[in-house]
N, C-alpha and C positions, 0 to 999 in steps of 0.2 A: 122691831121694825122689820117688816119683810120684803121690803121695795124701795130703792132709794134712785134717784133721778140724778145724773150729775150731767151739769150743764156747763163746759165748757167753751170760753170766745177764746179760742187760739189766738197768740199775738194778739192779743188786746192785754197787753202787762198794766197792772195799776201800781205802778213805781219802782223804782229802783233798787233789789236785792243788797242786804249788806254787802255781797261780794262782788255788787256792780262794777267796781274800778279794776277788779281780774279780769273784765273781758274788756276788750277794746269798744269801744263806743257805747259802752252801756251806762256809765256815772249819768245822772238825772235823766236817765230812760223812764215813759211814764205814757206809754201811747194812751191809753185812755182817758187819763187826764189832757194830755197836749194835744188832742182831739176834742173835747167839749172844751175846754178854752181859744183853739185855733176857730171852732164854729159859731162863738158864741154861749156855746151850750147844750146839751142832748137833751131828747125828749124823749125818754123809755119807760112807759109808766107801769109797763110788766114788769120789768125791769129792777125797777127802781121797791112795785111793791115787794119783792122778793129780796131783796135787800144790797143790791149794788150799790148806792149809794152810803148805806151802814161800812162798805167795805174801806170806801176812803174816802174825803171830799170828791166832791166831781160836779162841775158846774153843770144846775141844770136837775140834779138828780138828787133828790133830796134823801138823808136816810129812811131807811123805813119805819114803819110806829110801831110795828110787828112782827121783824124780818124772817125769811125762813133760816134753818142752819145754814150759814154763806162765811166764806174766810178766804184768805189768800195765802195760795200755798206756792211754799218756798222749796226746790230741790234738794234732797236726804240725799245724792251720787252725782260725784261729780259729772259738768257736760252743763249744755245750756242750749240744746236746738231740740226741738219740737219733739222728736222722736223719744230721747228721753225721759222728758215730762210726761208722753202719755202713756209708757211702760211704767213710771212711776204712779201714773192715777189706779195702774189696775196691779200693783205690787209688786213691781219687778224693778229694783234699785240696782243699774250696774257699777259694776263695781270702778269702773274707768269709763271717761269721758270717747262718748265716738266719735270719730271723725269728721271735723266741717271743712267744708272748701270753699271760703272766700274769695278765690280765684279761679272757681269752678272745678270740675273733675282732674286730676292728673293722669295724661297720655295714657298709661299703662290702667287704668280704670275702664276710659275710652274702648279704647282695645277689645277689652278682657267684653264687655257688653257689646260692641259690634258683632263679638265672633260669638257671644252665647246666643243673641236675639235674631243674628243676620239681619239686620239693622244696620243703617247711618244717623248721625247723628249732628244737630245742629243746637248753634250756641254757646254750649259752655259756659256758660256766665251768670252771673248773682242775679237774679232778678225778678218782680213781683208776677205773682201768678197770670196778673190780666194783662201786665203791659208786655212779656215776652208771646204774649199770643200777638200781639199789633205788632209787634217785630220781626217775629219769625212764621206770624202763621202763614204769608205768601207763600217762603222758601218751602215750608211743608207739602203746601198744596201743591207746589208745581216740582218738589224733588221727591215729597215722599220721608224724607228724612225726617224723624220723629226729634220734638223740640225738649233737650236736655237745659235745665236751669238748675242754681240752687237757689232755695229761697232768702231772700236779703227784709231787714227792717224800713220799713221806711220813715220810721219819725224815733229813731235813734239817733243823739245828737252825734257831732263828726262825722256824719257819715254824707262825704259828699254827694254819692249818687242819689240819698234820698234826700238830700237838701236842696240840687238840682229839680227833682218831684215835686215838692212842696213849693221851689220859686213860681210853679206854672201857672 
């Protein structure tokens, strides 16, 4: 083979890792699934020919009759945020889990990035990439201060602020 395609949906998980119940909120995590059952059902027939639906049930999306090579892959180094994973798709297993901030950056972070960027800095806070724009993107515009987030699940169950999302 001299060319291979990898097509990754960030945060679109299809189920819950044996080691779900080590992270907080992760036990019956399944965004893709709890997305075509909360809609009724997905329509991907690209999608689907290439064999997303082979990968696990998924309402809507049936397996394929022909799939191309397709799998769901599970983390080789410890850690579980994004970054990881995609140093792991191109070979690089660290050896220790990096840092996440649930509660957003710690002061001495802040800091250390105002004084390297000369930057200000607004939010702090766990939150999905489109709605900290409708929250913070005023203050932006009229301070100037650039909008720091970290990114949060939203269809992780216990998790109040995405279940708050989901009541809408």
């Amino acid at each position: 083979m001299r060319r291979a395609a990898v097509i990754v949906l960030d945060a679109c998980g299809v189920g819950a890792l044996p080691d779900a119940d080590a992270y907080e909120g992760d036990a019956g995590s399944n965004t893709l699934g709890h997305l075509a059952e909360r809609v009724g059902g997905l329509d991907l027939p690209e999608l689907q020919r290439l064999g997303l639906g082979s990968i696990l049930p998924l309402r809507g999306v049936p397996p394929a009759s022909e799939p191309v090579l397709h799998g769901r892959l599970a983390p080789l180094g410890p850690g579980k945020e994004s970054t990881t994973g995609h140093w792991e798709l191109m070979g690089v297993v660290p050896s220790d889990p990096l840092p996440t901030y649930p509660n957003g950056f710690p002061p001495e972070v802040i800091d250390m990035l105002e004084r390297a960027t000369n930057n200000r800095f607004c939010c702090n806070l766990p939150y999905s990439g489109t709605e900290v724009l409708e929250a913070f993107g005023e203050r932006h515009l009229e301070t100037g201060d650039l909008i720091l987030y970290t990114s949060t699940c939203w269809t992780s169950p216990g998790c109040t602020r995405c279940a708050r999302r989901l009541a809408r």
